[in-house]
C-alpha positions in Angstrom: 56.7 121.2 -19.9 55.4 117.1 -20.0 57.6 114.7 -18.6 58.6 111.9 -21.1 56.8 108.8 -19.3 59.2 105.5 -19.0 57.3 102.2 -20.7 59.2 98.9 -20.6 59.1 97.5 -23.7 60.5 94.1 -22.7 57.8 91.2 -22.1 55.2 89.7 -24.6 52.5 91.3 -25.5 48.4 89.5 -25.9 48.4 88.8 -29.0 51.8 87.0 -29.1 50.8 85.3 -25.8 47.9 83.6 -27.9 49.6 82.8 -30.7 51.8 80.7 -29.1 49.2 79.2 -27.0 47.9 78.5 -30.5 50.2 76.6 -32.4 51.2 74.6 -28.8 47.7 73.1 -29.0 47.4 72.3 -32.8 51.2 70.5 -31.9 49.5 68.8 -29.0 46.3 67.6 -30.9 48.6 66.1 -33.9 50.9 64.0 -31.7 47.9 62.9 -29.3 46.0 62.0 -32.8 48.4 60.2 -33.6 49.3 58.2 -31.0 45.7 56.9 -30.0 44.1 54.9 -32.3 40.2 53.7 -32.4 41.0 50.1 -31.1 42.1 51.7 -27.8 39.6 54.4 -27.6 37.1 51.6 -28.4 38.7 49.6 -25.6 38.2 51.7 -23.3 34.8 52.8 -23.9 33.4 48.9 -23.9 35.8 48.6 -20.6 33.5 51.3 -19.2 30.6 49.9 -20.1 31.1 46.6 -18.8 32.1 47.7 -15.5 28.5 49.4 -15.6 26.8 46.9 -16.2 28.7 44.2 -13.9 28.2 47.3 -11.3 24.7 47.3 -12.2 24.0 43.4 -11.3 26.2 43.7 -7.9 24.0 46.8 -6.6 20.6 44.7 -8.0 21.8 41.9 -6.0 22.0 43.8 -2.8 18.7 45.9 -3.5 16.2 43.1 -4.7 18.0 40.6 -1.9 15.5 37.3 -2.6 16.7 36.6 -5.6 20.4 35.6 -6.4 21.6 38.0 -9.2 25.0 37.1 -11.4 26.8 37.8 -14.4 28.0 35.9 -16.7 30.2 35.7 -19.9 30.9 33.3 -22.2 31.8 31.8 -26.1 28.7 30.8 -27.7 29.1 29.7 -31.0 32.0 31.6 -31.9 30.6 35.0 -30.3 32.1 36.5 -27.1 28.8 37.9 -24.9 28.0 38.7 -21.4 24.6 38.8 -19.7 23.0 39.6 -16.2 20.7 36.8 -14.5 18.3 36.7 -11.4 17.7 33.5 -9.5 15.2 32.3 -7.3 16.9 30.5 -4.3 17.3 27.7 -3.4 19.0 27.6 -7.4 18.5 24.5 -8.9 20.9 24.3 -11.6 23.4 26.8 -11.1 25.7 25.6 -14.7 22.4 26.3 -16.7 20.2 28.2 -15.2 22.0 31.5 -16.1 21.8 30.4 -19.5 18.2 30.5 -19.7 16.9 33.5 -21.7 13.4 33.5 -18.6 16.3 34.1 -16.3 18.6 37.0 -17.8 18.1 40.7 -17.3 18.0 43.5 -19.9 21.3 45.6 -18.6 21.1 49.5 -18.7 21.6 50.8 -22.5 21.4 47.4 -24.0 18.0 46.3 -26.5 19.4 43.0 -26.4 19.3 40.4 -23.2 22.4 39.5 -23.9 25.6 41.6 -24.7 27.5 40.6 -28.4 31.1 41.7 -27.3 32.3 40.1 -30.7 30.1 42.4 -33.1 32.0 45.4 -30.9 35.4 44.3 -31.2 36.5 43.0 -28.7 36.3 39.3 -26.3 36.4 39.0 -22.5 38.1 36.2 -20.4 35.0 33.9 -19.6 32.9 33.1 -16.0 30.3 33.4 -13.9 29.8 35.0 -10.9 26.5 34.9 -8.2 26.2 37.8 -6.0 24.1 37.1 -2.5 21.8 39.4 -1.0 24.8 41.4 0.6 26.4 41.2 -2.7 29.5 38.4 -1.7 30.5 37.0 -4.7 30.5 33.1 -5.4 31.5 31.2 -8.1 28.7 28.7 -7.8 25.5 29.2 -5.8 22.6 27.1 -4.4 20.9 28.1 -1.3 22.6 30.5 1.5 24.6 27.3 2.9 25.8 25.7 -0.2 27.6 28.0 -2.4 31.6 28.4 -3.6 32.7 31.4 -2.5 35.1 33.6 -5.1 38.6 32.3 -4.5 41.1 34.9 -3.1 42.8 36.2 -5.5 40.3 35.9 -7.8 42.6 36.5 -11.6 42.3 39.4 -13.4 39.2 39.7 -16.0 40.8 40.6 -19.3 39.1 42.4 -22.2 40.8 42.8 -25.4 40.1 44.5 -29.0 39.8 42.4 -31.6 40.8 45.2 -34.6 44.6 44.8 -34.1 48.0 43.4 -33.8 49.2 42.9 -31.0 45.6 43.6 -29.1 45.7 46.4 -26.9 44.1 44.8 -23.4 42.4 46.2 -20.7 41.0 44.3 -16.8 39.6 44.7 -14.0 39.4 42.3 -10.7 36.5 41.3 -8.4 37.4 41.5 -5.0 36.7 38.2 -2.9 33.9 39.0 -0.1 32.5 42.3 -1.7 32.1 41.7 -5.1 33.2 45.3 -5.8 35.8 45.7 -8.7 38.7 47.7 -9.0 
């Protein structure tokens, strides 16, 4: 004689377990869709890349240190752009020289020597900043005596799209005496 055997019937079984799981995401994906749109996504992503390539001129600074290195953006002729620069020291003109195409640096990823932020939708807060051999920022820089070092606090630096209403903003800070940026 068998003995009946006991099963529990209560629980879920595998294939409810993944349905569920299936409709939560396809929920999830429609409200995130819908509550990101391309100017902040596109925001971000130049946000990114212009911390790379402001990181990028602060670590050349330190690494190549007889030459000051800097970065600077500006509104030239109603486009926003931002470019890197190496000086020799002592810097004899340090409003222009950065503007000088013999003196800027092609950035990582870029085919251009200078970066159109206008054609990508978005403008940045304009300024220039030197970076010494330890990679101090200044905000104006002739030799290692005579120089203006960043002011503490330095204000934000604010990058904003372009593609809507109100503009969706995004900035980052340089920190006086390291030049890093948080």
């Amino acid at each position: 004689m068998s003995c009946p055997i006991n099963r529990n019937n209560d629980g879920f079984t595998l294939i409810e377990i993944i349905a569920v799981l299936l409709l939560m995401s396809i929920i999830a994906a429609t409200v995130l869709g819908r509550s990101i749109n391309t100017a902040q996504t596109d925001l971000i992503s130049q946000m990114d890349r212009v911390r790379t390539h402001f990181r990028f001129v602060h670590s050349m600074a330190m690494k190549y240190g007889d030459q000051v290195w800097g970065f600077r953006c500006a509104n030239i002729a109603g486009q926003n752009e931002y470019w890197g620069f190496r000086l020799d020291i002592p810097v004899i003109n340090p409003a222009l020289d950065p503007d000088n195409p013999a003196n800027q640096v092609r950035l990582p990823g870029e085919t251009d020597l200078r970066v159109n932020l206008t054609q990508k939708g978005v403008a940045m807060t304009p300024f220039t900043i030197f970076f010494d051999r330890y990679g101090r920022p200044y905000t104006s820089y002739t030799d290692d005596l005579t120089n203006t070092p960043l002011p503490h606090p330095w204000p934000p630096i604010g990058i904003w799209s372009l593609a809507s209403d109100p503009p969706p903003a995004q900035s980052f800070v340089v920190t006086a005496e390291t030049g890093m940026i948080q």
